[in-house]
C-alpha positions in Angstrom: 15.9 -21.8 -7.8 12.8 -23.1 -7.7 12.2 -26.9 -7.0 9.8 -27.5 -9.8 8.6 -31.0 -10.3 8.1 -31.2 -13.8 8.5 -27.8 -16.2 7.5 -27.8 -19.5 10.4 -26.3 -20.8 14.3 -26.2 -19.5 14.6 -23.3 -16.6 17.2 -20.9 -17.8 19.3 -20.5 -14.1 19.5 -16.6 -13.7 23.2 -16.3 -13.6 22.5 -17.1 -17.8 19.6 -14.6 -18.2 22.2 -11.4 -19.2 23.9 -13.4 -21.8 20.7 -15.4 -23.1 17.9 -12.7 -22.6 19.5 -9.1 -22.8 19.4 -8.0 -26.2 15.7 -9.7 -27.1 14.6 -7.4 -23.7 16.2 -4.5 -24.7 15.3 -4.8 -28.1 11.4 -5.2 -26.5 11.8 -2.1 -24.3 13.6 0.1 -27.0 10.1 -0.7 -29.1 8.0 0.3 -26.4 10.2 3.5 -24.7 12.6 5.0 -27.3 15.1 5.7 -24.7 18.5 3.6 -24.4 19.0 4.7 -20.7 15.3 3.8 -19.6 15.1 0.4 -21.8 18.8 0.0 -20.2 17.0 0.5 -16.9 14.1 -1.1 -17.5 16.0 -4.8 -18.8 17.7 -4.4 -15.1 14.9 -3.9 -13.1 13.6 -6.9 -15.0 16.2 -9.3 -14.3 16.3 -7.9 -10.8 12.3 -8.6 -10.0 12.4 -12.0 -11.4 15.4 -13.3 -9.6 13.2 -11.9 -6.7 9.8 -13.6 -8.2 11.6 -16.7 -9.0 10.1 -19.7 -7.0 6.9 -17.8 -8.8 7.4 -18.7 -11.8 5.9 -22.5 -12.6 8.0 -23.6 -15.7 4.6 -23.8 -18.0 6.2 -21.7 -20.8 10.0 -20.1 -21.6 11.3 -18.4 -18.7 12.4 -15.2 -21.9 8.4 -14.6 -22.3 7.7 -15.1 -18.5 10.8 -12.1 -18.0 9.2 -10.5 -20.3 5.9 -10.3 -19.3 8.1 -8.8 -15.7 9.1 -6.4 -18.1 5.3 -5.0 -19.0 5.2 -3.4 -15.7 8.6 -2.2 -15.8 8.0 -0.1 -19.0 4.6 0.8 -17.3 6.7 2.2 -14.4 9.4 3.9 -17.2 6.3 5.8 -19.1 4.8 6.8 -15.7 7.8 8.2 -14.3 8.4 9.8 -18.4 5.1 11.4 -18.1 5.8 12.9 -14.0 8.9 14.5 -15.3 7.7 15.4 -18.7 4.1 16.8 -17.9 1.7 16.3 -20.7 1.0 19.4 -22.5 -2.3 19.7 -24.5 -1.5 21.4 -27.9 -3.6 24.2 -29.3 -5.1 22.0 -31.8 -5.6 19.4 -29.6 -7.4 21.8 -27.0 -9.6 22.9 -30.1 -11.2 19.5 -30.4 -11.5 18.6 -27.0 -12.8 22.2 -26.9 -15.1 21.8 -30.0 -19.4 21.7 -29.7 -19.3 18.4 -30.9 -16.7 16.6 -29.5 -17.7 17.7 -25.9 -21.3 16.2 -26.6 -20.6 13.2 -28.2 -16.8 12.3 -27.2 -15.9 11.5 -31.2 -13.9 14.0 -33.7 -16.4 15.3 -36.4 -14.0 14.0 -39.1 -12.7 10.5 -40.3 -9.4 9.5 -41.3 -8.7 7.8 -44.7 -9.0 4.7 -45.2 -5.8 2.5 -45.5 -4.2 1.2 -48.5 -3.6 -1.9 -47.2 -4.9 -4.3 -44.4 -2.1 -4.8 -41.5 -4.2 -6.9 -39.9 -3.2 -9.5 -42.8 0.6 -9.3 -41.6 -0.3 -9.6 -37.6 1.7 -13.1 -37.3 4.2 -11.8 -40.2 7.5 -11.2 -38.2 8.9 -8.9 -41.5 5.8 -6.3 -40.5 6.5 -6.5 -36.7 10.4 -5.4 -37.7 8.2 -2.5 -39.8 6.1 -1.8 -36.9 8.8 -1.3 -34.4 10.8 1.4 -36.3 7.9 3.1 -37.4 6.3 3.3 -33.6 9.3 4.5 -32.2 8.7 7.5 -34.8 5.4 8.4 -33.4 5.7 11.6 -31.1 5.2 11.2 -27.4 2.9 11.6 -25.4 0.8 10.1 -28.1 3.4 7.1 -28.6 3.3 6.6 -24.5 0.0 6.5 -25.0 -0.6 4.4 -27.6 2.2 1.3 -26.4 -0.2 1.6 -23.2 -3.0 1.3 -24.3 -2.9 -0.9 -27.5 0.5 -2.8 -27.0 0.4 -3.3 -23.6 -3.3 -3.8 -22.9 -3.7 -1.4 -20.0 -7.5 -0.1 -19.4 -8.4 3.4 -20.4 -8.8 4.1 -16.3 -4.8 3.0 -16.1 -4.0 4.7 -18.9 -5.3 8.0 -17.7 -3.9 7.6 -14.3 -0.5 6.9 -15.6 -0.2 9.9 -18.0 -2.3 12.0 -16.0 -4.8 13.1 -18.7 -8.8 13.4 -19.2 -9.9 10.3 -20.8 -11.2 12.3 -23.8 -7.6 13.9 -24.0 -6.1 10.1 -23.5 -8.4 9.5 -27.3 -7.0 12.4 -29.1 -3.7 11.4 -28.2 -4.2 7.8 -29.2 -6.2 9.1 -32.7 -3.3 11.4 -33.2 -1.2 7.9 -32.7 -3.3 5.9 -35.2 -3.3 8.9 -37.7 0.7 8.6 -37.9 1.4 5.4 -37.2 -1.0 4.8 -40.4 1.1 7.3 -42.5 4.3 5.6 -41.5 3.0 2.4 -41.7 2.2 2.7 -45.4 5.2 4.8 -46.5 7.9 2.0 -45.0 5.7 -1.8 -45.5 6.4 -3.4 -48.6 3.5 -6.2 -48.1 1.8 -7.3 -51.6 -1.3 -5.1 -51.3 0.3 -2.3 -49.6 -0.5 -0.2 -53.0 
């Protein structure tokens, strides 16, 4: 343990973290992964680099969001080795955009996507949409899913992206429109908000 003059908050001693932190990480990794062995996995290799990292860790915030920010790399690590034994196909429609006139020279799709019938930007810090947003995420089909929890949920760079998935970058934005596009349509079929209609 750590010999930590004065934390900010209480230090959960790791012998506790199974009991106290299990289900809120595996409940973050399902989100992200969709797969009970790998978020399984993924919560244990967690628990198993902080106890290593542990005199890191300086006590300035909960040691659950600290684990958990362990556990962004871990899922990283879970997508990348996803994508290595699951190579990334490019569909035919998907090879007829990259493949299209316009979309070579200017790197955009030709058409837009509709606009939506409500604002979920108005619900960021409602946790009722996040419970929305996590079951309708997980129905997004990989590798556009992997793609998207990258990119957008776990901040990586489009250079990180694209070396984790092993794709083009122009393929890495079809597969994160092709996200958006369904994520939208779920989004608006299953949240209930007040202007949702």
């Amino acid at each position: 343990m750590p010999a930590l003059d004065n934390p900010a908050v209480p230090i959960t001693p790791p012998e506790q973290w199974v009991d106290a932190y299990s289900d809120y990480l595996y409940r973050f990794a399902m989100s992200r992964l969709r797969n009970p062995e790998a978020a399984a996995d993924c919560v244990q290799d967690t628990f198993l680099a902080g106890i290593k990292a542990l005199d890191r860790f300086d006590g300035s915030r909960d040691i659950k969001f600290w684990l958990r920010g362990i556990m962004r790399n871990k899922i990283v690590d879970q997508i990348r080795k996803s994508v290595k034994e699951n190579k990334v196909d490019i569909e035919a429609e998907d090879e007829a955009l990259l493949e299209s006139f316009w979309f070579k020279y200017s790197g955009i799709a030709t058409t837009n996507p509709d606009p939506w019938q409500f604002n979920p930007r108005k619900y960021y810090d409602n946790s009722e949409f996040w419970v929305v947003f996590e079951k309708c995420i997980a129905q997004v089909k990989d590798p556009a899913r992997q793609a998207f929890v990258l990119r957008v949920l776990e901040d990586q760079t489009t250079e990180e992206v694209c070396k984790v998935m092993d794709v083009t970058p122009n393929y890495l934005w079809v597969l994160l429109h092709r996200a958006r596009e369904q994520l939208k349509v779920l989004l608006e079929s299953n949240w209930t908000g007040k202007d949702a209609k």
